[in-house]
PDB file as gemmi writes it, atoms N, CA and C in Angstrom:
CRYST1    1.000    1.000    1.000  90.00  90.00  90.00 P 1                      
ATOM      1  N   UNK A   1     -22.472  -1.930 -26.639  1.00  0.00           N  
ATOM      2  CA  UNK A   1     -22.321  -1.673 -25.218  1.00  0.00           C  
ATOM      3  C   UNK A   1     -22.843  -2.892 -24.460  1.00  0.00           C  
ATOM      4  N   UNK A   2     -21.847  -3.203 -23.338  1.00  0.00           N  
ATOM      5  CA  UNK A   2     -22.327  -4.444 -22.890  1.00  0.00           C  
ATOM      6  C   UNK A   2     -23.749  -3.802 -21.630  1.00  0.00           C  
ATOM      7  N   UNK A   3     -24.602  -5.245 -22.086  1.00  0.00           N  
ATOM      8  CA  UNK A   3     -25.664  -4.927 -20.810  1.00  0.00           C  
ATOM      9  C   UNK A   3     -25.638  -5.418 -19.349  1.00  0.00           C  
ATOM     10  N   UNK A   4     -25.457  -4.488 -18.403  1.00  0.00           N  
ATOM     11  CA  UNK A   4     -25.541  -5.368 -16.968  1.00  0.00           C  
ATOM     12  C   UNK A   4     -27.058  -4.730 -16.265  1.00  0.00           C  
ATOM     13  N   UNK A   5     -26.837  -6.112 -14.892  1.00  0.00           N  
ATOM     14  CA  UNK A   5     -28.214  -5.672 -14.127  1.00  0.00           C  
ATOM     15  C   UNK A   5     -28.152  -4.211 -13.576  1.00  0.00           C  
ATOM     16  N   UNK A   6     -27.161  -3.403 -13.607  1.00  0.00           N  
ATOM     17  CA  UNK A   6     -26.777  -2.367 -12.762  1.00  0.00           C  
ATOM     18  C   UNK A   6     -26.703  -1.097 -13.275  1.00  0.00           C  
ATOM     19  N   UNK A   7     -26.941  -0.017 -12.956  1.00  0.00           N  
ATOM     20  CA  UNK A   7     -27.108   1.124 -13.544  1.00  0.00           C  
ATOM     21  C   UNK A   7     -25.888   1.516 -13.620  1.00  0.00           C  
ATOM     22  N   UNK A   8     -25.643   2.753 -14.191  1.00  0.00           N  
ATOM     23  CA  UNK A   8     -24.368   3.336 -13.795  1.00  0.00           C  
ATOM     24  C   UNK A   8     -23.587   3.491 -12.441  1.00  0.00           C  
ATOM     25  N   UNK A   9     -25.006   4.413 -11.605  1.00  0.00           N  
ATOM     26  CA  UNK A   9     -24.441   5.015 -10.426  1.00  0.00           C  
ATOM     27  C   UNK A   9     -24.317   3.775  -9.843  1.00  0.00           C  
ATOM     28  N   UNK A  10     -24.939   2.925  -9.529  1.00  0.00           N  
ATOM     29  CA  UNK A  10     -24.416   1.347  -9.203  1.00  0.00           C  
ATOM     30  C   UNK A  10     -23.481   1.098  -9.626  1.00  0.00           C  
ATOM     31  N   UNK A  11     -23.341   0.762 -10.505  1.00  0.00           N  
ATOM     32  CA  UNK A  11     -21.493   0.029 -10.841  1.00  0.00           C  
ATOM     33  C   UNK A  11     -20.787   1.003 -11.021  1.00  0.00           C  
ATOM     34  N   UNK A  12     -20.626   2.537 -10.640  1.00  0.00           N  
ATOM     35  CA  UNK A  12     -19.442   2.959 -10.358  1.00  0.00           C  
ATOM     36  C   UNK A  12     -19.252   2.805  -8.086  1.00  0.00           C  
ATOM     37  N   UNK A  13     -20.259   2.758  -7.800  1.00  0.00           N  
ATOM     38  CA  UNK A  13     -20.407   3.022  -6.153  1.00  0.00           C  
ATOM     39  C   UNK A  13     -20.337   1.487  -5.781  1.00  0.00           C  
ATOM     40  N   UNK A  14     -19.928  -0.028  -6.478  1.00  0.00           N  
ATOM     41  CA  UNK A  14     -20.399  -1.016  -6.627  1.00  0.00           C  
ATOM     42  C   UNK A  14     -18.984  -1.094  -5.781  1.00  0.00           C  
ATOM     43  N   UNK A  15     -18.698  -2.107  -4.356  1.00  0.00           N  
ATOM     44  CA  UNK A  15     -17.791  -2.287  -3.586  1.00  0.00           C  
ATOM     45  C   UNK A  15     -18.477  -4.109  -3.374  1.00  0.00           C  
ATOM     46  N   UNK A  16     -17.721  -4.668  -4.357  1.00  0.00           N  
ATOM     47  CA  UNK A  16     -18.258  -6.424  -4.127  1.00  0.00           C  
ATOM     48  C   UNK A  16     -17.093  -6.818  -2.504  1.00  0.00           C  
ATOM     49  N   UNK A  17     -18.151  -7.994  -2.072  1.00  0.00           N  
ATOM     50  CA  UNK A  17     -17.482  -9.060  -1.035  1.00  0.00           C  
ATOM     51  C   UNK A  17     -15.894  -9.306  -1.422  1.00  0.00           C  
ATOM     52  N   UNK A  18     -14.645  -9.032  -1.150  1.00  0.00           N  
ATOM     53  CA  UNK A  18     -13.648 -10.035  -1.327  1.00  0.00           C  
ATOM     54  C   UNK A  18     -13.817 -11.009  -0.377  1.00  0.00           C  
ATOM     55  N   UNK A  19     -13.146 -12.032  -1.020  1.00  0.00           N  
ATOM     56  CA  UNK A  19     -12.465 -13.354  -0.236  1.00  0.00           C  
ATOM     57  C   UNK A  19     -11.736 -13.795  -0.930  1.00  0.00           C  
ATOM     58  N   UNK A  20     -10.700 -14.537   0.036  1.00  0.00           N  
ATOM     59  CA  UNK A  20      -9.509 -15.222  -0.893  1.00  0.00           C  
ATOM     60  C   UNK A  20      -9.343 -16.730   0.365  1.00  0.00           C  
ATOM     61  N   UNK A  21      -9.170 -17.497  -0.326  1.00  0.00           N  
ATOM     62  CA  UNK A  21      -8.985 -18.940  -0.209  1.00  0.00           C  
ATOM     63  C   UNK A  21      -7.832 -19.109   1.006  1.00  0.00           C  
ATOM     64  N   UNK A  22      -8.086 -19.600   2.044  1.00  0.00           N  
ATOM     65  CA  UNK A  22      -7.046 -19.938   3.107  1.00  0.00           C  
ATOM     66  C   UNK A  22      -5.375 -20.095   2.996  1.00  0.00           C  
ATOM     67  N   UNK A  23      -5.521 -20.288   1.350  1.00  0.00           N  
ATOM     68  CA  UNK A  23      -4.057 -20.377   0.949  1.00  0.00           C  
ATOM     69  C   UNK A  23      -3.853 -19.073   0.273  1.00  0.00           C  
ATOM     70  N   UNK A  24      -4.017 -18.569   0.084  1.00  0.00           N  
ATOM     71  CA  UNK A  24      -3.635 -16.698  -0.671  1.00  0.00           C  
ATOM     72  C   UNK A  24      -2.442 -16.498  -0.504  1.00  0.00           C  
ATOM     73  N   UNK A  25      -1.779 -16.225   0.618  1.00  0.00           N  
ATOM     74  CA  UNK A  25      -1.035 -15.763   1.087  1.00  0.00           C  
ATOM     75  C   UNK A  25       0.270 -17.216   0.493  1.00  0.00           C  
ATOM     76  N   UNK A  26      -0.204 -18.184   0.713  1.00  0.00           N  
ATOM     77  CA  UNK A  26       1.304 -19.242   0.647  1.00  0.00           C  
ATOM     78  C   UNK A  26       1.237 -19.174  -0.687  1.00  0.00           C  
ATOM     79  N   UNK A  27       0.036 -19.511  -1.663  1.00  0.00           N  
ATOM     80  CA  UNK A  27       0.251 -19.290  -3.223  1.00  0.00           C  
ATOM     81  C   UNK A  27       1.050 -18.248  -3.780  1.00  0.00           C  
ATOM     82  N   UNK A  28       0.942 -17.284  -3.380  1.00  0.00           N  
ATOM     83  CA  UNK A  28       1.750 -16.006  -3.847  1.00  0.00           C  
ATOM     84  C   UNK A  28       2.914 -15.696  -3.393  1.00  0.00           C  
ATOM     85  N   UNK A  29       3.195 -16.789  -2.380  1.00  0.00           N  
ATOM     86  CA  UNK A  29       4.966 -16.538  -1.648  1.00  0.00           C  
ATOM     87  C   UNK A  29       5.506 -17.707  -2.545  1.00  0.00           C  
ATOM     88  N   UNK A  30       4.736 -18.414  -3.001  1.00  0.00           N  
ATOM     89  CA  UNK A  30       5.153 -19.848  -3.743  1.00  0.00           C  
ATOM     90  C   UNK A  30       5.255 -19.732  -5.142  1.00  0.00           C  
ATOM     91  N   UNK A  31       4.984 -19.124  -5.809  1.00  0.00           N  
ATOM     92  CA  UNK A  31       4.445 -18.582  -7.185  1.00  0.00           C  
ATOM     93  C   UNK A  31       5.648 -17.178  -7.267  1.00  0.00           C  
ATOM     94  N   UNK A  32       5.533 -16.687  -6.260  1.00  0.00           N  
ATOM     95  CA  UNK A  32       6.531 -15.366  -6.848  1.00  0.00           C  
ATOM     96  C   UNK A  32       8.270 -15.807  -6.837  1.00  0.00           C  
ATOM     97  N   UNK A  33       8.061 -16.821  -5.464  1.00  0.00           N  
ATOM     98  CA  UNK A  33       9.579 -17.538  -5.523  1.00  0.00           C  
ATOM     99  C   UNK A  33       9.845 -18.278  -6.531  1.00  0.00           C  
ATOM    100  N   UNK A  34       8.404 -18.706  -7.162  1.00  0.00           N  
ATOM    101  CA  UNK A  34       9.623 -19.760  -8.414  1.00  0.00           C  
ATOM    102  C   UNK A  34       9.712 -18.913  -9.507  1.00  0.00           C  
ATOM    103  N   UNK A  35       8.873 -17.897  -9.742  1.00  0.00           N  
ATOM    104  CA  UNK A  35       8.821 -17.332 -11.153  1.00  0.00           C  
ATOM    105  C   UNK A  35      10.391 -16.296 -11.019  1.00  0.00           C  
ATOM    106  N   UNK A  36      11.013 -16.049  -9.577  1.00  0.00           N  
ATOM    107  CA  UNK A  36      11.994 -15.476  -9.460  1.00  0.00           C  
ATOM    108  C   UNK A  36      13.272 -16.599  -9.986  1.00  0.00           C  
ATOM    109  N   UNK A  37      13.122 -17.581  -9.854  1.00  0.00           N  
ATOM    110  CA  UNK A  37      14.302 -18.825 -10.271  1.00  0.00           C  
ATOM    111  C   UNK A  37      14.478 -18.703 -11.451  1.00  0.00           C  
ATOM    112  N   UNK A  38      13.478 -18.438 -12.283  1.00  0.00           N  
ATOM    113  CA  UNK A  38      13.613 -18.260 -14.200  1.00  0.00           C  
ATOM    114  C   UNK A  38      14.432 -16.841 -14.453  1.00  0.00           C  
ATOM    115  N   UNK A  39      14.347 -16.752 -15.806  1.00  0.00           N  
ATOM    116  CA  UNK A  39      15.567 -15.913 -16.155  1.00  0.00           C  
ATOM    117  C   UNK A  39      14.561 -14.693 -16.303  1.00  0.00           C  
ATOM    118  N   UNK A  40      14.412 -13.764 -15.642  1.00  0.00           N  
ATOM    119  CA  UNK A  40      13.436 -12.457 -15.633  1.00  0.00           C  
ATOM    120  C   UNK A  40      14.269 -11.303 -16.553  1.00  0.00           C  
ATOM    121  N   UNK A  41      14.724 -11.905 -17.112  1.00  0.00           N  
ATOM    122  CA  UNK A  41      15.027 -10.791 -18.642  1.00  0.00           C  
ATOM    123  C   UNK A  41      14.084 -10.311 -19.518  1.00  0.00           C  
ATOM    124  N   UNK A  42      14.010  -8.755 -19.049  1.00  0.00           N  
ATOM    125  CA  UNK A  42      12.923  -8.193 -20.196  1.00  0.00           C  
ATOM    126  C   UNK A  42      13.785  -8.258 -21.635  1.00  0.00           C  
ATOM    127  N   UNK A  43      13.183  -8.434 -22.954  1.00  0.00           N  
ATOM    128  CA  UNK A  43      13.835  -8.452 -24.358  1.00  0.00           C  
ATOM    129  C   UNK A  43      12.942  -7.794 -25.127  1.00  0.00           C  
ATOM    130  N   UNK A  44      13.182  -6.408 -25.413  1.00  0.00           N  
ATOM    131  CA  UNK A  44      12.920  -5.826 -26.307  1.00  0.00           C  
ATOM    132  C   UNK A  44      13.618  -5.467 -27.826  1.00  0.00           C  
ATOM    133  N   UNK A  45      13.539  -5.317 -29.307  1.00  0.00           N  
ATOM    134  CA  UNK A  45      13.703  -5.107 -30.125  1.00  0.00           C  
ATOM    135  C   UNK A  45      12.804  -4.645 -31.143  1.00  0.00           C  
ATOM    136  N   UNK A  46      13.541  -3.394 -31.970  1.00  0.00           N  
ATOM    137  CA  UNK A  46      12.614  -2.291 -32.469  1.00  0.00           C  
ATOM    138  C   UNK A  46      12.553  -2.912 -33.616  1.00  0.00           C  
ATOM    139  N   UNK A  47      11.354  -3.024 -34.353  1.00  0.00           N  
ATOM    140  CA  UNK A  47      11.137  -4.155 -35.276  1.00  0.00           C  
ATOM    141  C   UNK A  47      10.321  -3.354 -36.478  1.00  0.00           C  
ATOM    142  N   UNK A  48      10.092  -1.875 -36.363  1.00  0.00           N  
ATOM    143  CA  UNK A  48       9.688  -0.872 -37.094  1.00  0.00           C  
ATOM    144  C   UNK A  48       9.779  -1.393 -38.495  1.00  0.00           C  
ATOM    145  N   UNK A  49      10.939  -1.552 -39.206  1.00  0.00           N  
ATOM    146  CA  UNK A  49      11.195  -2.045 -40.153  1.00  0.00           C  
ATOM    147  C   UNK A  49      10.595  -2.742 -41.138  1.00  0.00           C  
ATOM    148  N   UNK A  50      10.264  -3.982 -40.205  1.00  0.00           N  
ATOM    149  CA  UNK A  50       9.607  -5.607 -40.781  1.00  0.00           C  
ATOM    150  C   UNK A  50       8.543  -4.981 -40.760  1.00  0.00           C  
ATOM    151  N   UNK A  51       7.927  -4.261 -40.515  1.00  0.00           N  
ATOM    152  CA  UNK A  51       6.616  -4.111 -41.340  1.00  0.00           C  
ATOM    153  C   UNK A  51       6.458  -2.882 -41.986  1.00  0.00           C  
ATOM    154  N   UNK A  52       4.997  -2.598 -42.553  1.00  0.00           N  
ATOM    155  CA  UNK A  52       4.876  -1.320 -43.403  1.00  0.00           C  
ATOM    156  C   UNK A  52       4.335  -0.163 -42.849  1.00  0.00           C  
ATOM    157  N   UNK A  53       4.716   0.327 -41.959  1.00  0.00           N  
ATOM    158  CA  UNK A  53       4.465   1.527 -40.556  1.00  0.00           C  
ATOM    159  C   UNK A  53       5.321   2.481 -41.175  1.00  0.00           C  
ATOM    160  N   UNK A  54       4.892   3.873 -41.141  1.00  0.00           N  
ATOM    161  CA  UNK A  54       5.587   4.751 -41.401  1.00  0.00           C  
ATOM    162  C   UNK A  54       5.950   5.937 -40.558  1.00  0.00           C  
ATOM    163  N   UNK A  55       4.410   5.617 -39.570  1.00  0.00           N  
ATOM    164  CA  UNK A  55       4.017   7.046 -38.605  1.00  0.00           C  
ATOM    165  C   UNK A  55       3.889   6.667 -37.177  1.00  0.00           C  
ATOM    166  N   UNK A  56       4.462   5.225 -37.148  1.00  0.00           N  
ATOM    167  CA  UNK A  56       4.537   4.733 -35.429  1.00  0.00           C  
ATOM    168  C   UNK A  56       5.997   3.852 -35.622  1.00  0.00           C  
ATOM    169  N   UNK A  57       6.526   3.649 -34.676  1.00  0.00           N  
ATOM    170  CA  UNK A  57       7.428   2.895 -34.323  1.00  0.00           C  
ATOM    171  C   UNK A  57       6.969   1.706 -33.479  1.00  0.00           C  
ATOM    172  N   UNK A  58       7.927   0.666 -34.014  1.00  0.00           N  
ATOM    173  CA  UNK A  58       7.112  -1.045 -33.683  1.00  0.00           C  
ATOM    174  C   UNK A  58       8.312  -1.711 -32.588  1.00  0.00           C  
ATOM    175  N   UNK A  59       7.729  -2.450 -31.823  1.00  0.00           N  
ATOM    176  CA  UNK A  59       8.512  -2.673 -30.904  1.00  0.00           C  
ATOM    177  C   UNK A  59       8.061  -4.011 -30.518  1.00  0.00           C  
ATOM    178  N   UNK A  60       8.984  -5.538 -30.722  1.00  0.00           N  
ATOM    179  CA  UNK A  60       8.842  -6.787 -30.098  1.00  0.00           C  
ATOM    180  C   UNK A  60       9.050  -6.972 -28.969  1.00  0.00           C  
ATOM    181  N   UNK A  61       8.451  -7.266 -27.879  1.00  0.00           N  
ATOM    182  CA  UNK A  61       8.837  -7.260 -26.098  1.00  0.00           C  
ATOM    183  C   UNK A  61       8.543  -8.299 -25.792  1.00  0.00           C  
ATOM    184  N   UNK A  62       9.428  -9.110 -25.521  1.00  0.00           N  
ATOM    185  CA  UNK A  62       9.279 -10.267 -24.559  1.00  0.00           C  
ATOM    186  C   UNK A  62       9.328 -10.232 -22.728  1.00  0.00           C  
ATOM    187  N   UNK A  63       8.302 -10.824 -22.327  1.00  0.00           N  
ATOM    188  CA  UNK A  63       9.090 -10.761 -20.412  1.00  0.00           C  
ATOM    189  C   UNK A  63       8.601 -12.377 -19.898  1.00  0.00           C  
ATOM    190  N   UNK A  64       8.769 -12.670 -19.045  1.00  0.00           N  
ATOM    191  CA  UNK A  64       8.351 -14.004 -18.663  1.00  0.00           C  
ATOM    192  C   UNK A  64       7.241 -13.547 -17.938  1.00  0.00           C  
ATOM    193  N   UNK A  65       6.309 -14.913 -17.716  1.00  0.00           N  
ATOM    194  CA  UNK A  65       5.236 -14.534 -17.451  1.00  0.00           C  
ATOM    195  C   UNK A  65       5.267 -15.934 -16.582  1.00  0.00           C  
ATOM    196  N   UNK A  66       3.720 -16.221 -16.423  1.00  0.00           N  
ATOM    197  CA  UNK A  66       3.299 -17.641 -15.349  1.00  0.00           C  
ATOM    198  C   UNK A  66       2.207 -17.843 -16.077  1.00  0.00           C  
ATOM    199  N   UNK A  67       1.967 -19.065 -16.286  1.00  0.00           N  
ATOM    200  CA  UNK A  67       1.313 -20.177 -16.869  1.00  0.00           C  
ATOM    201  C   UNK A  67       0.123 -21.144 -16.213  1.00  0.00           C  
ATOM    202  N   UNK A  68      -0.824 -21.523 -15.925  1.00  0.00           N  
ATOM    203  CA  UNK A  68      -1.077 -22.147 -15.186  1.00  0.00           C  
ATOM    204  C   UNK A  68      -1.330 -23.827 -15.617  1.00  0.00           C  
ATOM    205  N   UNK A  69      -0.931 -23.961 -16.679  1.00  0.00           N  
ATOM    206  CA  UNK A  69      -1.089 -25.222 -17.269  1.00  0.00           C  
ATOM    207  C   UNK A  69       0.526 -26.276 -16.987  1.00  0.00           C  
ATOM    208  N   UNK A  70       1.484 -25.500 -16.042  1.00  0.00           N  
ATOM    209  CA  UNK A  70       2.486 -26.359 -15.456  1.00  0.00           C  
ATOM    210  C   UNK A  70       1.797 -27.636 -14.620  1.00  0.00           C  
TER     211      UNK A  70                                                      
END                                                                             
């Protein structure tokens, strides 16, 4: 169990400061427009098979995502 300075009833009643950076708002109009330009094809395939599962069904899912190392 991880240890914090805070008790329970504290960190469930725990309401921290937000702030967000003067740009918030343009990052996320800028970021959602380009990640819309890529090909937003979800790709799923049931892949149960390739392995040795008998009592679940297996499933490969691809989706695009964002990166920040562009």
């Amino acid at each position: 169990m991880p240890l914090t300075d805070l008790g329970t009833d504290d960190l469930v009643g725990h309401q921290p400061q937000l702030t967000a950076s003067n740009d918030f708002d343009a990052f996320w109009c800028r970021t959602l427009a380009e990640a819309r330009f890529y090909d937003g094809t979800i790709k799923a395939e049931r892949v149960t098979s390739a392995h040795l599962l008998h009592t679940v069904e297996v499933d490969d899912i691809c989706f695009p995502g964002w990166t920040a190392s562009r």
